[in-house]
C-alpha positions as a printed Julia matrix, in Angstrom:
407×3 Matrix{Float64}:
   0.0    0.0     0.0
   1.47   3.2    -1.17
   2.01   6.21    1.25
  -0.07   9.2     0.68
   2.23  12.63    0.03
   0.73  16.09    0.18
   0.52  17.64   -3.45
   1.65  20.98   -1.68
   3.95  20.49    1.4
   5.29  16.82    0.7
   4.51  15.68    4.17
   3.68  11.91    4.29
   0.51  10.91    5.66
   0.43   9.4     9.43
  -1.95   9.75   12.57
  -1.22  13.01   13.77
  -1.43  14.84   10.06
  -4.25  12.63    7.64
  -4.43  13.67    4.11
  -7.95  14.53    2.65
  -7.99  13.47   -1.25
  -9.61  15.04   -4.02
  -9.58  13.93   -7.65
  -5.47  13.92   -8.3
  -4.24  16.55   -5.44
  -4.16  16.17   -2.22
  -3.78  18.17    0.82
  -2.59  17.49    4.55
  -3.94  18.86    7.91
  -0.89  21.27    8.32
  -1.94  22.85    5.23
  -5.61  23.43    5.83
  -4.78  25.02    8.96
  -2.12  27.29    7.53
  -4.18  27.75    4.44
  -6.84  29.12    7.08
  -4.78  31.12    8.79
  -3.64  32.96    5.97
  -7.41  33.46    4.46
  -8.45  34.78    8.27
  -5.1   37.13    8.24
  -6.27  38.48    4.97
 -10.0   39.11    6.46
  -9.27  40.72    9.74
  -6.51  43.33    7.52
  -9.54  43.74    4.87
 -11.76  44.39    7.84
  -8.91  47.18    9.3
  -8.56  49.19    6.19
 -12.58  49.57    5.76
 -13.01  50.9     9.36
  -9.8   52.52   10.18
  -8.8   54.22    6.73
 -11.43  56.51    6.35
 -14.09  57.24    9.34
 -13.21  59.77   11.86
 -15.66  61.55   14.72
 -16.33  63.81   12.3
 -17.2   61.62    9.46
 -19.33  59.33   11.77
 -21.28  61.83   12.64
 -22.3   62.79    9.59
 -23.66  59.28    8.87
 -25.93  59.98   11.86
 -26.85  63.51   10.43
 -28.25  61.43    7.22
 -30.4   59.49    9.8
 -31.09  61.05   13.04
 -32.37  64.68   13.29
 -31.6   66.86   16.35
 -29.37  65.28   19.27
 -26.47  67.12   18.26
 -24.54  66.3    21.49
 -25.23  62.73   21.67
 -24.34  62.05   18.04
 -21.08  63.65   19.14
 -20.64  61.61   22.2
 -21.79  58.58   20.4
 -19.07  59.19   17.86
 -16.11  59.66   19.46
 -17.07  56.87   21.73
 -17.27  54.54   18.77
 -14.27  55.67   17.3
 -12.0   55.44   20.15
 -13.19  51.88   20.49
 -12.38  50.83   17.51
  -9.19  52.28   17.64
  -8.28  50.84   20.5
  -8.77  47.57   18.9
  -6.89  48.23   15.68
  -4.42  50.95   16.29
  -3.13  50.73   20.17
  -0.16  48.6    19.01
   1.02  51.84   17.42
   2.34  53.64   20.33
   4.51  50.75   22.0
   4.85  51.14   26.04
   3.11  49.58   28.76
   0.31  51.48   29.64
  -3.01  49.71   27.88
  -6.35  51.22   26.43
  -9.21  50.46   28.23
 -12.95  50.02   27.02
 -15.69  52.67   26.9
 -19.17  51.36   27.12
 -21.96  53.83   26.33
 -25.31  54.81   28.24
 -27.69  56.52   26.53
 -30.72  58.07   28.4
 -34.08  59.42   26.47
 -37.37  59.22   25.96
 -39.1   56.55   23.72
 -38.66  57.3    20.38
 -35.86  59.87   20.44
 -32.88  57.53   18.4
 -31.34  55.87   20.71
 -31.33  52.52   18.98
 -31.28  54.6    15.46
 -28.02  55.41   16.49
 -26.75  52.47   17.43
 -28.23  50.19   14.32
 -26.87  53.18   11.88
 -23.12  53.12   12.92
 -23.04  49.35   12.81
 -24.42  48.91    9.1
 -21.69  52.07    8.34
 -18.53  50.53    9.86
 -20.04  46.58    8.48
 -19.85  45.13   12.04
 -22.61  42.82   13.46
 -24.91  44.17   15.58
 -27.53  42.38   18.53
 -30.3   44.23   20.02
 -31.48  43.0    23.1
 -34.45  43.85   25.02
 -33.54  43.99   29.04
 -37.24  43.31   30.02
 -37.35  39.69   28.73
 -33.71  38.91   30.59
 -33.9   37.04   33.9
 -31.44  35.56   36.01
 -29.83  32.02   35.08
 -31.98  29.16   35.97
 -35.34  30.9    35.94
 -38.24  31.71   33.47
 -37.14  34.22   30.65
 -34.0   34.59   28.34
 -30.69  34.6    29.9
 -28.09  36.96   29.59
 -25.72  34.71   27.65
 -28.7   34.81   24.92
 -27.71  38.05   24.01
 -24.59  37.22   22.58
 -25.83  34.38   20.92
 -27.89  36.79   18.6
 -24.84  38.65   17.66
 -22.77  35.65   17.05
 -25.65  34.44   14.62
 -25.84  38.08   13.14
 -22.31  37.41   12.05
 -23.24  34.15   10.27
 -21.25  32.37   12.71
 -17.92  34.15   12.17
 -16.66  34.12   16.18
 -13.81  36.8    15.21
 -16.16  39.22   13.79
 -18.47  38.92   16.76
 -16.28  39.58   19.15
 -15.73  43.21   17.34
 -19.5   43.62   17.55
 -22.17  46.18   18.69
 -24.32  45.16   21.59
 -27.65  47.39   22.05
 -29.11  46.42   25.29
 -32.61  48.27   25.21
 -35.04  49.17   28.0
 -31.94  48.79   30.6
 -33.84  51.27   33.01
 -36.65  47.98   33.1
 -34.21  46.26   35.57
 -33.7   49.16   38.1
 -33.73  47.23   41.48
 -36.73  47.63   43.46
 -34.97  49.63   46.09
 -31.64  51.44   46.56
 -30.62  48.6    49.02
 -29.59  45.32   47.82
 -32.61  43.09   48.04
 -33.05  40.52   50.76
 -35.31  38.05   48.45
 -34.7   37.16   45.02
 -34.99  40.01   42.09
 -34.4   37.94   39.25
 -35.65  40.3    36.77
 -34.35  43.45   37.82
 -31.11  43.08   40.36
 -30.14  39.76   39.32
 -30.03  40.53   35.22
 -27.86  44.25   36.28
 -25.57  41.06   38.07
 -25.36  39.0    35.48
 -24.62  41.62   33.24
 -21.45  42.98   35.12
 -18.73  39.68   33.64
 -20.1   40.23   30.04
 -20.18  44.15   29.74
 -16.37  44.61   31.3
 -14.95  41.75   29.05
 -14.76  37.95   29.87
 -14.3   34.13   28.23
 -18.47  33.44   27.91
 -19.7   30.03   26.84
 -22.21  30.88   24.2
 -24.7   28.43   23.09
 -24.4   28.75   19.07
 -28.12  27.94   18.51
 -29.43  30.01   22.09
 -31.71  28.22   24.21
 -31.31  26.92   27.98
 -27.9   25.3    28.6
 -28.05  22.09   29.54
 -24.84  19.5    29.93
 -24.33  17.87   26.48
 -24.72  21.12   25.2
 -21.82  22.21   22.83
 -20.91  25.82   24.08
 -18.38  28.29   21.96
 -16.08  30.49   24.08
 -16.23  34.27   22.9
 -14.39  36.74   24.21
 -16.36  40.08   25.14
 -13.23  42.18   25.75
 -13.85  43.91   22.13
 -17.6   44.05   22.05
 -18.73  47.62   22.52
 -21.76  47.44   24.67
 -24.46  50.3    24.6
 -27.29  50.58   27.06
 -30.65  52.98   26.4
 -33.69  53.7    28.25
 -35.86  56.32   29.21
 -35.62  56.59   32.81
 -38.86  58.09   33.59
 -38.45  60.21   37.04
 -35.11  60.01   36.7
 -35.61  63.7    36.48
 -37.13  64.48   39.48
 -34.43  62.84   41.18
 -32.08  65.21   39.81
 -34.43  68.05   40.72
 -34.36  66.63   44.25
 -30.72  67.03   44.03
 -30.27  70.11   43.09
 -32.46  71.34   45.53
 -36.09  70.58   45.8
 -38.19  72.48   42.74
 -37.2   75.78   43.04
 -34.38  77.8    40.94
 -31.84  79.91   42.75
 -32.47  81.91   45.71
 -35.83  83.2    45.01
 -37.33  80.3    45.51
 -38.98  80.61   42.03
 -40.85  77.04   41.01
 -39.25  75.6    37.95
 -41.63  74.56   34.74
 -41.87  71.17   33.39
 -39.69  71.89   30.63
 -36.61  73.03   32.87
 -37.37  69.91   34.96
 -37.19  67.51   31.28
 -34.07  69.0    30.84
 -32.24  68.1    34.09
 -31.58  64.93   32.59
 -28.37  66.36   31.06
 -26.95  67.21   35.04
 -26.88  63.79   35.68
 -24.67  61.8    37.94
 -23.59  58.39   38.63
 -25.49  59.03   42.33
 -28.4   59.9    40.62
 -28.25  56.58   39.03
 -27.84  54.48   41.84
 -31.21  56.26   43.78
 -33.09  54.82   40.27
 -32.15  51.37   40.9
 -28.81  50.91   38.92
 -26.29  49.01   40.85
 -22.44  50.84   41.68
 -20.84  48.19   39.88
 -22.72  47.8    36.24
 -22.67  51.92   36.37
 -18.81  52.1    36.55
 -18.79  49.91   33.2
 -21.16  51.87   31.33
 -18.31  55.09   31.15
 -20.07  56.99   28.32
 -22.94  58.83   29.88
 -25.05  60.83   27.07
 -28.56  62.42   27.39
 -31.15  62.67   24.51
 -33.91  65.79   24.49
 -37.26  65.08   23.52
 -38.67  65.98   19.8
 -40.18  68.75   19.4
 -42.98  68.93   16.84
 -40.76  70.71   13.99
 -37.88  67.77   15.1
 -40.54  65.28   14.1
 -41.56  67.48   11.36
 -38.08  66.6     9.87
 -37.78  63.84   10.91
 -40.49  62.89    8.28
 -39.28  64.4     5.54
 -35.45  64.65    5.4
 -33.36  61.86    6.97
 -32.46  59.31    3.56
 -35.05  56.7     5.01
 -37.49  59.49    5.73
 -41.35  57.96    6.21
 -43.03  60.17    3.95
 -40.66  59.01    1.1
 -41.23  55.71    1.93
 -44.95  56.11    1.72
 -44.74  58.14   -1.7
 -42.47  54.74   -3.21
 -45.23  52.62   -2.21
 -47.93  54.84   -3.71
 -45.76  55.58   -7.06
 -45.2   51.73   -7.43
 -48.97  51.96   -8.34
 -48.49  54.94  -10.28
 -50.13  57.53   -7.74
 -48.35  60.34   -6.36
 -48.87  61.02   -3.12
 -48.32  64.68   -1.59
 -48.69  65.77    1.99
 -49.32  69.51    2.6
 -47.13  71.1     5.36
 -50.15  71.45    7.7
 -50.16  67.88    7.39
 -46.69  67.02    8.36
 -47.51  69.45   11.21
 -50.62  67.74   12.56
 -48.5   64.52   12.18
 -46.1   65.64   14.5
 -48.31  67.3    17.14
 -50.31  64.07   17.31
 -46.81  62.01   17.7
 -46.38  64.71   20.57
 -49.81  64.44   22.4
 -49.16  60.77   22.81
 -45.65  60.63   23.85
 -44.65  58.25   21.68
 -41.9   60.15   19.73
 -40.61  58.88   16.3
 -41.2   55.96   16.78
 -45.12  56.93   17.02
 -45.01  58.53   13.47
 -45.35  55.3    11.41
 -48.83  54.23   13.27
 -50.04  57.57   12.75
 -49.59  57.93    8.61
 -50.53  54.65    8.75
 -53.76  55.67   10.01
 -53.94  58.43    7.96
 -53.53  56.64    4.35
 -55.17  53.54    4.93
 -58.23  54.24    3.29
 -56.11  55.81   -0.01
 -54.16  52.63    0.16
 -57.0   50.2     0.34
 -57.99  52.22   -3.25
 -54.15  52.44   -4.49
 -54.71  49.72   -7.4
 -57.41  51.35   -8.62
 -55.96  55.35   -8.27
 -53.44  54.71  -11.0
 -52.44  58.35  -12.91
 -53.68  59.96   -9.82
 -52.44  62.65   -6.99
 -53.83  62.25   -3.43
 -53.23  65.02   -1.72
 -53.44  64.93    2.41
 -53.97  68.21    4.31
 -54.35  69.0     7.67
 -58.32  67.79    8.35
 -57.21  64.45    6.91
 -54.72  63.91   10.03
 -57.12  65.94   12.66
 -60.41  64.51   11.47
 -60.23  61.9     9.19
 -61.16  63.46    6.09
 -61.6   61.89    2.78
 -57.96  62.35    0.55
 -58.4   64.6    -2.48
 -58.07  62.97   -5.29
 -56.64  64.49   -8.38
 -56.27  63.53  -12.1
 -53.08  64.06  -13.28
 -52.12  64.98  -16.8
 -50.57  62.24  -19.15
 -47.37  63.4   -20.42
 -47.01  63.6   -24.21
 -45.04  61.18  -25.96
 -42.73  62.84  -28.43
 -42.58  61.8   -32.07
């Protein structure tokens, strides 16, 4: 029996290094692995040069202007915070000494509907990095009813179609995180599996540990097959609203009075205390000491106001009302909305706090009756005003010219 040579290396075959075969070549285990190396190598540099060669603070935050109107300060915040992560992953070997880079996780606190997870989901299709967005509320403590933490980044392994390198250089958007405030500032007696124990389970993963992931998700069990990923490199972002989270500031700062007049301060100044606040103001919410010291990044959003949402509508690239006229004009109908329109929109989106997010349900509202006719409106304008929005109105509907064909 003859002795099987690899067609590339010239290794003979034997226990420790088998030879696959394939038509007249073949190939030993030494060279599949170095073959892989190489290919990964070539990856991870592509994957350098896209992120590294061109984006800047600057230039990421102009791929937020194209999406996310207002929030000046946290798309600045956001920005550099995302860049100096990813250059501390890529470029920290430049400067050689001992000192080491350590990793910035983000907190953003908003109201519903403001961009917080906009942002977030933006940046990570820009710099081609997988992303997993996580809802807090459905986390629980290992061993009881609900997802566990792990589960998290199981999503954003199978966001990266299983590639474990480009995981662990991943996004993780942990919404809602003001859901798991404990229920008071002490540490809790009994068991607070949803709120306490999650903010627990949390602290390993965010700072940057060996996990065993299930690939698949699910409960672990024994004969499970885990994969190790490292969470050192993920950049972890955290957003919620924190409702009273400004009184607590007011408190703070001394009751709800201005100065030394004693003069009462409006609802608006009190919305906007958000941007004073401070780890302490944190912990009185229900955030523990220790997942608050990982989450460095503190940024604030402001609430929309009307002409915010107003834009909002009408110029980001994905805007809503270009959206709608696509669908319309796939029919052949052009669909118009009147300024007043966009306005009442907006004010409605206000009344019931919903924010952006809101805006969708409410033009949704607005045009179903046009789009339940769309088939048959073909070579028509509909035109939506302001009584369309604030009483539901009938559309006008208007014939529009055929062009002329030219000889």
């Amino acid at each position: 029996m003859t002795t099987k040579v690899c067609s590339f290396c010239g290794a003979s075959e034997s226990a420790e290094n088998p030879i696959l075969t394939g038509g007249e070549a073949r190939i030993c285990k030494m060279c599949v692995t170095s073959a892989y190396d190489i290919m990964k190598d070539k990856e991870q540099a592509k994957f350098k040069a896209m992120d590294l060669a061109e984006f800047s603070p600057k230039a990421l935050k102009e791929i937020l202007d194209g999406y996310v109107i207002g929030q000046e300060d946290a798309k600045k915040t956001f920005s550099i915070a995302v860049y100096n992560h990813y250059k501390r992953i890529f470029r920290q070997h430049e400067i050689d000494d001992d000192s080491e880079i350590s990793k910035s996780n983000v907190l953003m606190i908003g109201p519903t509907g403001s961009g917080k997870t906009l942002m977030a989901q933006t940046l990570a299709r820009y710099l081609n990095v997988p992303i997993a967005i996580a809802d807090a509320t459905s986390l629980t403590e290992a061993g009881y009813v609900g997802e566990d933490v792990e589960n998290i980044l199981t999503k954003l392994l199978q966001n990266a179609n299983g590639d474990l390198k480009k995981a662990e250089r991943g996004i993780v958007f942990i919404d809602e995180i003001d859901k798991i405030s404990r229920l008071s500032e002490n540490r809790s007696i009994t068991r607070d599996v949803s709120g306490e124990g999650v903010q627990q389970a949390l602290l390993k993963i965010i700072e940057g540990a060996q996990i065993s992931v299930t690939p698949r998700g699910g409960r672990k069990h024994p004969n499970q097959d885990y994969v190790q990923m490292d969470t050192t490199n993920i950049l972890f972002v955290c957003g919620g609203a924190f409702d009273g989270l400004d009184e607590i500031i007011s408190r703070r700062l001394g009751k709800n009075t201005l100065g030394f007049t004693g003069v009462k301060r409006g609802e608006k100044e009190i919305k906007s205390l958000v941007g004073e606040v401070e780890p302490d103001d944190l912990v009185h919410y229900g955030l523990i000491p220790e997942l608050i010291g990982r989450l460095h990044v503190v940024t604030t959003l402001q609430e929309l106001s009307p002409d915010d949402l107003a834009r909002i509508m009408t110029e980001p690239k994905n805007a809503l009302l270009k959206q709608y006229q696509k669908l319309f004009a796939i029919d052949g109908v052009k669909l118009t909305f009147e300024s007043d329109a966009i306005r009442a929109v907006a004010e409605q989106a206000i009344k019931r706090k919903t924010g952006a997010r809101g805006l969708r349900s409410i033009l949704e509202k607005v045009t179903c009756e046009s789009m339940y006719e769309l088939p048959e409106l073909e070579g028509y304008e509909v035109v939506i005003n302001a009584n369309c929005v604030k009483n539901q109105e009938k559309p006008l509907y208007i014939k529009l010219a055929r062009e002329k064909k030219s000889a």
